[in-house]
Each structure stands twice: as structure tokens, then as C-alpha cells.
C-alpha positions in Angstrom: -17.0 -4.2 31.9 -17.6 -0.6 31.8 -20.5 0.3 28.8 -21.5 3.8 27.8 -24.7 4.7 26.6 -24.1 5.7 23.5 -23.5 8.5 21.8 -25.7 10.7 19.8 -24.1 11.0 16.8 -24.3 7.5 15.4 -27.5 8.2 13.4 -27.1 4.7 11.8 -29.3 3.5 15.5 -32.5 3.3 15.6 -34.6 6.5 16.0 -35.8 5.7 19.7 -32.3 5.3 20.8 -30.8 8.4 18.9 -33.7 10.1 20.7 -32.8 8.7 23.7 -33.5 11.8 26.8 -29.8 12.8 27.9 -30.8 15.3 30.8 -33.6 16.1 33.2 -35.1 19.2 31.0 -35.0 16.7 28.2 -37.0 13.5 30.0 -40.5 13.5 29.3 -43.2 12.4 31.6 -43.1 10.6 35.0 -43.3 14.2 37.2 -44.2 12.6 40.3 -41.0 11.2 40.8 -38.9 13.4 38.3 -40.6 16.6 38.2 -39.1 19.8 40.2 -38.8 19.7 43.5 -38.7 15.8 43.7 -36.1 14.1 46.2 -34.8 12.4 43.2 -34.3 15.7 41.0 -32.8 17.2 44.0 -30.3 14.5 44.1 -29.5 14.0 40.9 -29.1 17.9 40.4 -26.2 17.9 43.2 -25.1 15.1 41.4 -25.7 12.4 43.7 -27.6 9.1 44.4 -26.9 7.9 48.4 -29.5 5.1 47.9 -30.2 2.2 46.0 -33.4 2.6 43.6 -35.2 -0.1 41.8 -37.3 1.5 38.7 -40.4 -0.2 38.2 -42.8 0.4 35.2 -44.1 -0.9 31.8 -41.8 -1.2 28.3 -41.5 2.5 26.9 -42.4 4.4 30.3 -38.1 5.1 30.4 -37.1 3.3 33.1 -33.3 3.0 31.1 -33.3 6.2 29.9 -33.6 7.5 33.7 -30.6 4.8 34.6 -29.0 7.2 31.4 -29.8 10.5 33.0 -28.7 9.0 36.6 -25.0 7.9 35.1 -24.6 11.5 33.5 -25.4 13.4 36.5 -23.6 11.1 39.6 -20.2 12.0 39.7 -18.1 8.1 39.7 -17.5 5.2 37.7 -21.4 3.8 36.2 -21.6 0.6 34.8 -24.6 -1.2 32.8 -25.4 -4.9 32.5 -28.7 -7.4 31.8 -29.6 -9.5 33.8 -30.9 -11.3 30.4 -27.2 -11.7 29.3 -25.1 -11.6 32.7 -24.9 -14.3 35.9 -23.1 -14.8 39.2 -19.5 -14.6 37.2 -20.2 -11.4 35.6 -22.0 -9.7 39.3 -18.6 -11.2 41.3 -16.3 -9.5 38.5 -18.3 -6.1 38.9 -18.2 -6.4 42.7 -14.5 -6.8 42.2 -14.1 -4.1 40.6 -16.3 -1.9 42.4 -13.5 -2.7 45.9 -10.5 -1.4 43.4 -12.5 1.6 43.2 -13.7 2.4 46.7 -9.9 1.7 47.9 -8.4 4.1 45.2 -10.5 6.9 45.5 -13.7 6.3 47.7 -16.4 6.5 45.2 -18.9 3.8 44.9 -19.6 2.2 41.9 -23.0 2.8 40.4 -24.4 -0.5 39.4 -27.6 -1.0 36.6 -29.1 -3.9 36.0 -31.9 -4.3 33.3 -34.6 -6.4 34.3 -33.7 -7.4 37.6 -36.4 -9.8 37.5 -34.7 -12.7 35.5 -32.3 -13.0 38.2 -33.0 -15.7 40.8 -32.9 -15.5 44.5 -28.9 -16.7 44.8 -28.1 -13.9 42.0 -29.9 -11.3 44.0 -28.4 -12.2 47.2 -25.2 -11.6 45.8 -25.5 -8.0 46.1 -26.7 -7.3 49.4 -23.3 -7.0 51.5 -21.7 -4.9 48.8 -25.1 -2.2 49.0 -24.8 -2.6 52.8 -21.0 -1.7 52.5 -21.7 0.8 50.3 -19.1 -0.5 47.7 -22.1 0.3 45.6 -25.4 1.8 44.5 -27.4 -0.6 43.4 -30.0 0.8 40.7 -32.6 -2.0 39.4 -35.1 -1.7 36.5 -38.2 -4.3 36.1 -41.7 -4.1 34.5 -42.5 -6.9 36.8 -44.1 -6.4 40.3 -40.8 -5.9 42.6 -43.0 -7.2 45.5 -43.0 -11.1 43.2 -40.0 -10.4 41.7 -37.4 -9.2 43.6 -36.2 -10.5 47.3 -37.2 -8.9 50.1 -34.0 -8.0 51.7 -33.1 -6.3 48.3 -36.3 -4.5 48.7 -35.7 -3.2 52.2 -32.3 -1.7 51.0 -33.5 0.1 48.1 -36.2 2.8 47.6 -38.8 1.5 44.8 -39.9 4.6 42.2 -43.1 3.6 40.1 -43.5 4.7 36.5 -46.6 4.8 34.8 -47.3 4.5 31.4 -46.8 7.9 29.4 -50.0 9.6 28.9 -50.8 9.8 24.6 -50.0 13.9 25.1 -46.5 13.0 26.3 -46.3 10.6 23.6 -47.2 13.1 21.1 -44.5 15.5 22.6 -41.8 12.7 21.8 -43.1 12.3 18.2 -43.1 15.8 17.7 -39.4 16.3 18.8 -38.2 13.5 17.1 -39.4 15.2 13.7 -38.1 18.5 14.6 -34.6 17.8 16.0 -32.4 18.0 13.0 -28.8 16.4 15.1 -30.8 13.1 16.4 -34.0 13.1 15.1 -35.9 13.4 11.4 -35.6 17.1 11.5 -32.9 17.2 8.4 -35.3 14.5 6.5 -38.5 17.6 6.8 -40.7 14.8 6.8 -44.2 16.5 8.0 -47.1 14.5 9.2 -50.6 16.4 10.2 -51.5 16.7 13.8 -54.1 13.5 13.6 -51.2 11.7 11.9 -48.8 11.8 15.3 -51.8 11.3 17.6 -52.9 7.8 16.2 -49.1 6.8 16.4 -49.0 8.3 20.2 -52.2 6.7 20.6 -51.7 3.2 19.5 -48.4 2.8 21.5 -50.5 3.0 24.8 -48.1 4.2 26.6 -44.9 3.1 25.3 -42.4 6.0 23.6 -40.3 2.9 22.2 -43.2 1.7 20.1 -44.0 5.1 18.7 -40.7 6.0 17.8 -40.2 2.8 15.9 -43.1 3.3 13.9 -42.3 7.0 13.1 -39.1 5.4 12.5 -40.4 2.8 9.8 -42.4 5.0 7.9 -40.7 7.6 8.1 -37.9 5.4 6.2 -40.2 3.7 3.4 -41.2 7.5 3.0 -37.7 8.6 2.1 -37.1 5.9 -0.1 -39.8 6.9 -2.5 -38.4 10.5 -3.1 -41.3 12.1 -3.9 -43.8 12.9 -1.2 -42.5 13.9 2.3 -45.8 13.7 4.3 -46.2 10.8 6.6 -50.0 9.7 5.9 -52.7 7.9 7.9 -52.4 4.9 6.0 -48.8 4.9 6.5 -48.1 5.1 10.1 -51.1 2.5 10.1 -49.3 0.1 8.2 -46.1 1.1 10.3 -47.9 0.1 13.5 -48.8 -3.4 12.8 -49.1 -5.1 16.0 -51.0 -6.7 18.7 -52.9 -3.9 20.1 -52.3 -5.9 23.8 -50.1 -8.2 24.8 -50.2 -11.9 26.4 -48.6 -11.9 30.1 -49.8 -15.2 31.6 -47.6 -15.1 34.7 -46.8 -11.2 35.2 -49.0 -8.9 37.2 -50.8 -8.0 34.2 -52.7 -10.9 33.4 -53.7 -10.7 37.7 -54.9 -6.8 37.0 -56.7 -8.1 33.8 -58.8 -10.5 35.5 -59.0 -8.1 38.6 -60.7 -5.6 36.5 -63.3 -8.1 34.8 -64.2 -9.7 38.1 -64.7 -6.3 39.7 -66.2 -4.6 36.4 -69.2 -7.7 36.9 -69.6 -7.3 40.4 -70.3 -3.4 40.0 -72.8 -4.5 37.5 -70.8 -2.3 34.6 -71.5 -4.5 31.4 -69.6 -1.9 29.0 -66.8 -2.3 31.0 -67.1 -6.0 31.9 -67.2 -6.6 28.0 -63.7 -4.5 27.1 -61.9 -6.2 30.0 -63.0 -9.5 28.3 -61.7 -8.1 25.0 -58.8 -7.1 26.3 -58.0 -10.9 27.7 -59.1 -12.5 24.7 -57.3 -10.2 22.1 -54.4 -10.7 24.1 -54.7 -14.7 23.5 -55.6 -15.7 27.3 -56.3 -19.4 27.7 -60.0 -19.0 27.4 -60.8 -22.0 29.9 -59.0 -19.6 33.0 -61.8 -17.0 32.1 -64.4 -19.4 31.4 -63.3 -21.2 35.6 -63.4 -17.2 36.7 -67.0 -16.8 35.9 -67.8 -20.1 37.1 -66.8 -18.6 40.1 -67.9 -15.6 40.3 -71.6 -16.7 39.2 -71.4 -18.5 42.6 -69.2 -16.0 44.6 -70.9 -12.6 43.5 -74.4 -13.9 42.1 -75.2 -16.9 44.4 -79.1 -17.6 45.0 -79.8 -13.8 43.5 -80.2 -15.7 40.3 -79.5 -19.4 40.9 -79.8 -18.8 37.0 -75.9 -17.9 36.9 -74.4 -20.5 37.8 -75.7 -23.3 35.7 -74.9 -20.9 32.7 -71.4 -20.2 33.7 -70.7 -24.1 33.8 -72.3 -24.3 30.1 -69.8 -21.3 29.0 -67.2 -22.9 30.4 -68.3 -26.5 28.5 -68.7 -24.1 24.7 -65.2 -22.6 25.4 -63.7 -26.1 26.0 -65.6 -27.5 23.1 -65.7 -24.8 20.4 -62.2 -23.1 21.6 -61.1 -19.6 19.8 -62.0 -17.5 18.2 -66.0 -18.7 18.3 -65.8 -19.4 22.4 -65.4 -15.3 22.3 -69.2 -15.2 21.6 -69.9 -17.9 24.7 -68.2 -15.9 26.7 -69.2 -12.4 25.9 -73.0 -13.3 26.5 -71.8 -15.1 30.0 -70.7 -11.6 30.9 -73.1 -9.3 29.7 -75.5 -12.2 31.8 -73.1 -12.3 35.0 -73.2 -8.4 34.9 -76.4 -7.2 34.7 -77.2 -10.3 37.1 -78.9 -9.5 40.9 -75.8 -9.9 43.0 -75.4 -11.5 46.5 -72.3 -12.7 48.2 -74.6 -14.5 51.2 -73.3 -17.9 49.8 -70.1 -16.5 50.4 -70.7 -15.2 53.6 -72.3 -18.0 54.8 -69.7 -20.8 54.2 -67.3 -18.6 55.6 -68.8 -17.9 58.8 -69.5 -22.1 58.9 -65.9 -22.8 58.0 -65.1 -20.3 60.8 -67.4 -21.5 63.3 -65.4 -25.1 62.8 -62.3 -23.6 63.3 -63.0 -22.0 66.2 -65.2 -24.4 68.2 -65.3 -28.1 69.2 -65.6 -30.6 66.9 -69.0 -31.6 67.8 -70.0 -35.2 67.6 -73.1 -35.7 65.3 -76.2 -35.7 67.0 -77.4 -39.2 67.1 -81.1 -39.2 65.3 -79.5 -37.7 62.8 -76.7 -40.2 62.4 -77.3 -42.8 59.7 -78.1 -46.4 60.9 -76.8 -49.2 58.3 -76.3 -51.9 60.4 -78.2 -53.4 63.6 -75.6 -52.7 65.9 -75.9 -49.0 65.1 -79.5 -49.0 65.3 -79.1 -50.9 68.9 -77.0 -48.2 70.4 -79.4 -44.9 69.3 -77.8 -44.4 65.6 -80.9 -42.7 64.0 -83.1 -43.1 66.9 -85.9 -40.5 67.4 -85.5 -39.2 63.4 -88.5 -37.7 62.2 -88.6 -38.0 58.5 -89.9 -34.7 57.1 -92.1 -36.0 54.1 -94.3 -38.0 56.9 -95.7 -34.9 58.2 -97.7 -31.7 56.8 -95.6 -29.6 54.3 -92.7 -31.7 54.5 -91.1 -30.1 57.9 -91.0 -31.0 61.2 -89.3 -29.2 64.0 -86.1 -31.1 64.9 -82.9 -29.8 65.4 -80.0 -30.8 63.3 -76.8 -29.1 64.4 -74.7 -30.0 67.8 -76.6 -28.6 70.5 -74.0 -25.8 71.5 -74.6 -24.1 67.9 -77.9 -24.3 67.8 -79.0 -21.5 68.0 -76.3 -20.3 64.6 -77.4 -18.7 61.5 -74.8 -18.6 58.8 -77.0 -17.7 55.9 -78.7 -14.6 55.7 -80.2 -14.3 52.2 -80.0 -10.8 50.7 -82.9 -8.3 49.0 -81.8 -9.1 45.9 -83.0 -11.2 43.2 -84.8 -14.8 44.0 -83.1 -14.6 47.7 -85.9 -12.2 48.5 -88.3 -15.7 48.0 -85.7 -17.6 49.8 -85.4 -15.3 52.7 -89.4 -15.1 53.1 -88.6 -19.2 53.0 -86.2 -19.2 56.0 -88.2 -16.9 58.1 -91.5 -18.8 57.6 -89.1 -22.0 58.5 -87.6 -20.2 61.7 -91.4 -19.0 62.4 -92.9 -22.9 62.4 -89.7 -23.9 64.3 -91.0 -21.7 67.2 -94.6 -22.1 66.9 -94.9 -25.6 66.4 -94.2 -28.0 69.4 -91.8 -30.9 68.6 -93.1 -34.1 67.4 
């Protein structure tokens, strides 16, 4: 059950494993949590790990080549397995294992599992009473949210350590050492690519050293196969890099921080930014109806009576993205935005039904006052259903001063129309209402 990383001689593997980080110096990136001085550095560099770690991050940002680094410096047995290609059978056999080991010689096994994520709830219970036993180290890696993904008890035994995407510099400093080294890299090959050459590549992978090794890989490959030139051109690493620019993650945190940042870009009135957010979750293939239903809500959530414009355009987007679907629904929705955007913005709509919904919590269910009770039937009518109803559009201006909620909350004001937009008319509105209410005697 035991598997080694592997070796780095084998230069048949691909160039991002050959290139594969074997020690601290050699990692790149991810300081906060690996940089000198760190708890974990200061661990690993006395060569051992007392506590269970989940890694958490996006593809590329290392989180297996730091399990790598981990096995080489902890002194004990290390074994590797996905949780893609493993179940309960394969976690019993390990724990099994991992008892012969503690009772021959003490040492707790180090266990990895790669994306902890696909296992379910039963599969993660199964490790807890072996971490609490200490018959091993449990060390997890996800690009999923551990908080969704991973069970709390699990959680509470293990110390989470965030990595971020690599910054394009620290992409460019893999690139660069890939074509220099000449035992695992391109070095022997003296393939040479301009300095605006490697930064598209570390640019284009966003992030992820995986990606722009394997495109520095490719053309580096169709390169040496035409025996002539050995500069890596523009074109080239362009061709090399074929792929989405973003990717689709309907159910993952990403697609929640996608939205997040659209909704939030609108409400802060940024149209630039509301418009590559959009981009981003369009090019990526998002069901174009779940953004058309989040600016139907937000036209009412953020916008309200500021421009009681919004929302009826909102509903029409969402109606053109249902009817024309992609890619011409892009255009339906881009002009929605820009509108939503640039819109007055008030959240007393909002407000308002919340403090109602509130106030019914939190209060007697009041009966309905009776004059303002409907009155169908004669009976009703006999025992003061409707009675006493003053019907606005018989008197001057169509009001009349009656009151319509339960006496006790009378005196409640839920909406409170904001400066902005057309609620400055319907403010002016409600106080000249409250002012007549005062003035004026009851009918």
C-alpha cells in the first residue's frame, strides 16, 4: 500500500511532475504558511508533524507537492492514496497497517489522502479514532471549501492551512527553472524563450504551476521535433495554452464567490467590475437563467423604489435569456448590469419587509380589525364585517384618515424610503400622508 513519489530521474513523466519541489528551499510560493519562521517550517525542519493538517487551495497552488515535502522530512512510514480511486476497504487496510507499525516501533503512520472531499461522511468518520489514538497523522488535501466538504469532527482534530493561488511572478520563477535545470527540467534541450514569452504562459495559468508547466512542456516538445529553431515563440506557447481561460464549478465555492462578487460589484455601483464578473460566469458556461433570477433579485433587494425602473427590466432579461439562450442572452444581460449598476440603490424594501416579518414573529397574532375585514355574505355584514369602512376614492384626494393595522401596532413604521432615486418622491409622499393623518379629524 505503500507509494513513493517518484523519482526524479524518470524524465519520460511529464515536465510538471519531473519538476515536482522535493525540499523546503525548493517550494515556491505560499510564505504565509511555509515561509521561515512558520510553525509548519519549524516542524517539518525537526522533522516532525504532531498534528493532523488538511491542505486546502485551488489546482496548481501545490497542495501535493507539500504532502511530498512533508513525507521527506517526517521521520516514519508515509503512505499516499485518492480518495478518487480508494473506499472504506482500502482506509480499514491502511489503519491496519498503521497498528503493526505503532506496536513494532511507535511511529505513527503518516496518512495522505488527495481530495478528501469525494469521500462521504461514513468514509471520513472512519478515521477519527485512529487520529485520536494517534495511530496516525492524518494529512488531507481539497480545493473544495473544508467547512462543506469535510466533517466537522475531522475538522476539529486537524489544523486547516490555506493556499492561495501562485502569484504570475512565482509562476514565472517555475518556468524559468524548469528551462534551466538540466537533471529534471529543459535545461539539456537549451530551449530559450524571451522574457514576454514565459510571462504570458505564467500569466494564462492564473495561478496554477501544473498548467504552465504543461504548456512549456507541449511546446517545448513540438519545438524539438522540428530540429531547427530552439526559441519558444509567442505564437507557440499560445497554441500550447489552448484552454478555457475559466472554468465551470456549479456546485463548489467558486461558483458562490462568482456570484458574490457580481452581486456586491452592482451594489457598490462599479459597472467595470460588475461587467467582468459577468464575463467571468458566462465564459465559464454558467446556466444563464441562475444569473438572469440573481438580478431579478437584486433589482428588488438593492434597487427597490430607487428606480422602480429595475425591476421590471430584470424580469424582461430574465425572459431574453430564457428565450434567446447563449451566446446572444450575453448581450441581455450585460445591459441588465451595466443598468442594475449605475442604478440609485436602496435596500428600504428590504428593510422594511424584514422589520414586518419580524414584528409577526415577535408579537401577537392580531385579529383583523373589523372595517377592514371583507363582508361577502349577510351574516358577516350582520356581525360588523366591514362596518365603519371608509372607501378612500369617496373623499378628496383619494384618502381618508382610518387606521388599518391592529391597534397595538399602530403606531409602526416599517418603510422608511431612502434619499435616493424616485424614493425621495415617495418619501415626500408618506410624510405628506402621515401629515393629513394628524391634521385631519376622522371621518
Amino acid at each position: 500500500m505503500e507509494i513513493p513519489f517518484p523519482s526524479s530521474g524518470d524524465n519520460a513523466r511529464p515536465l510538471a511532475d519531473r519538476m515536482r519541489p522535493r525540499s523546503l528551499d525548493e517550494f515556491v510560493g505560499q510564505e504565509a504558511i511555509l515561509g521561515p519562521g512558520t510553525l509548519l517550517r519549524r516542524s517539518l525542519e525537526q522533522g516532525r508533524l504532531s498534528q493532523s493538517l488538511i491542505l486546502w487551495g485551488p489546482p496548481g497552488s501545490g497542495k501535493t507537492t507539500l504532502a511530498s515535502i512533508i513525507s521527506n522530512n517526517v521521520k516514519g512510514r508515509f503512505v499516499k492514496f485518492s480518495a478518487v480511486t480508494s473506499g472504506i476497504a482500502e482506509v480499514k487496510k491502511v489503519i491496519a497497517e498503521a497498528r503493526n507499525l505503532a506496536t513494532l516501533d511507535g511511529q505513527a503512520l503518516l496518512l495522505f489522502v488527495d481530495e478528501i472531499h469525494r469521500f462521504n461522511k461514513a468514509q471520513q468518520d472512519a478515521f477519527l479514532p485512529h487520529i485520536e489514538d494517534g495511530t496516525i497523522v492524518f494529512v488531507g488535501a481539497t480545493t473544495e471549501n473544508p467547512s462543506f466538504e469535510v466533517i466537522g469532527p475531522l475538522l476539529s482534530r486537524s489544523r486547516v492551512l490555506v493556499l492561495r493561488e501562485l502569484t504570475t511572478q512565482e509562476v514565472l520563477v517555475i518556468l524559468e527553472r524548469a528551462l534551466s535545470d538540466e537533471k529534471r527540467g529543459l535545461g539539456k534541450t537549451r530551449i530559450k524563450a524571451d522574457d514576454d514569452v514565459l510571462s504570458r504562459v505564467a500569466e494564462v495559468a492564473s495561478g496554477d504551476a501544473r498548467v504552465a508547466l504543461n504548456a512549456l512542456d507541449y511546446a517545448s516538445s513540438v519545438l524539438l521535433r522540428t530540429k531547427k529553431e530552439r526559441t519558444l515563440t509567442r505564437k507557440l506557447v499560445e497554441d500550447a495554452l489552448q484552454k478555457p481561460l475559466v472554468t465551470s464549478d456549479k456546485s463548489g465555492e467558486s461558483h458562490y464567490n462568482l456570484i458574490s462578487a457580481l452581486h456586491k460589484s452592482l451594489r457598490g455601483g462599479d459597472v467595470d467590475a460588475s461587467l467582468y464578473w459577468l464575463a467571468r460566469m458566462c465564459e465559464a458556461g454558467e446556466d444563464p437563467m441562475y444569473i438572469a433570477r440573481r438580478l431579478v433579485v437584486f433589482a428588488s433587494e438593492d434597487v427597490g423604489n430607487a428606480d422602480p425602473h429595475a425591476l421590471p427590466l430584470a424580469v424582461a432579461c430574465r425572459d431574453a435569456a430564457q428565450f434567446v439562450g447563449y451566446p446572444e442572452c450575453k448581450l441581455a444581460l450585460s445591459q441588465t448590469v451595466a443598468y442594475l449598476a449605475l442604478a440609485p440603490k436602496s435596500n428600504a424594501s428590504y428593510l422594511a419587509y424584514q422589520k414586518a416579518a419580524q414584528t409577526v414573529h415577535d408579537k401577537p397574532r392580531y385579529p383583523v380589525p373589523l372595517h377592514i375585514r371583507n363582508a361577502p355574505t349577510t351574516l358577516m355584514r350582520d356581525i360588523g364585517y366591514g362596518k365603519n369602512y371608509k372607501y378612500p376614492h369617496d373623499f378628496d384626494d383619494a384618502f381618508v384618515a382610518q387606521d388599518y393595522l391592529p391597534e397595538s401596532l399602530k403606531q409602526l413604521r416599517f418603510y422608511h424610503p431612502k434619499d435616493a432615486g424616485f424614493e425621495r418622491e415617495l418619501k415626500k409622499r408618506i410624510e405628506s400622508y402621515l401629515g393629513k393623518r394628524k391634521s385631519r379629524p376622522k371621518e
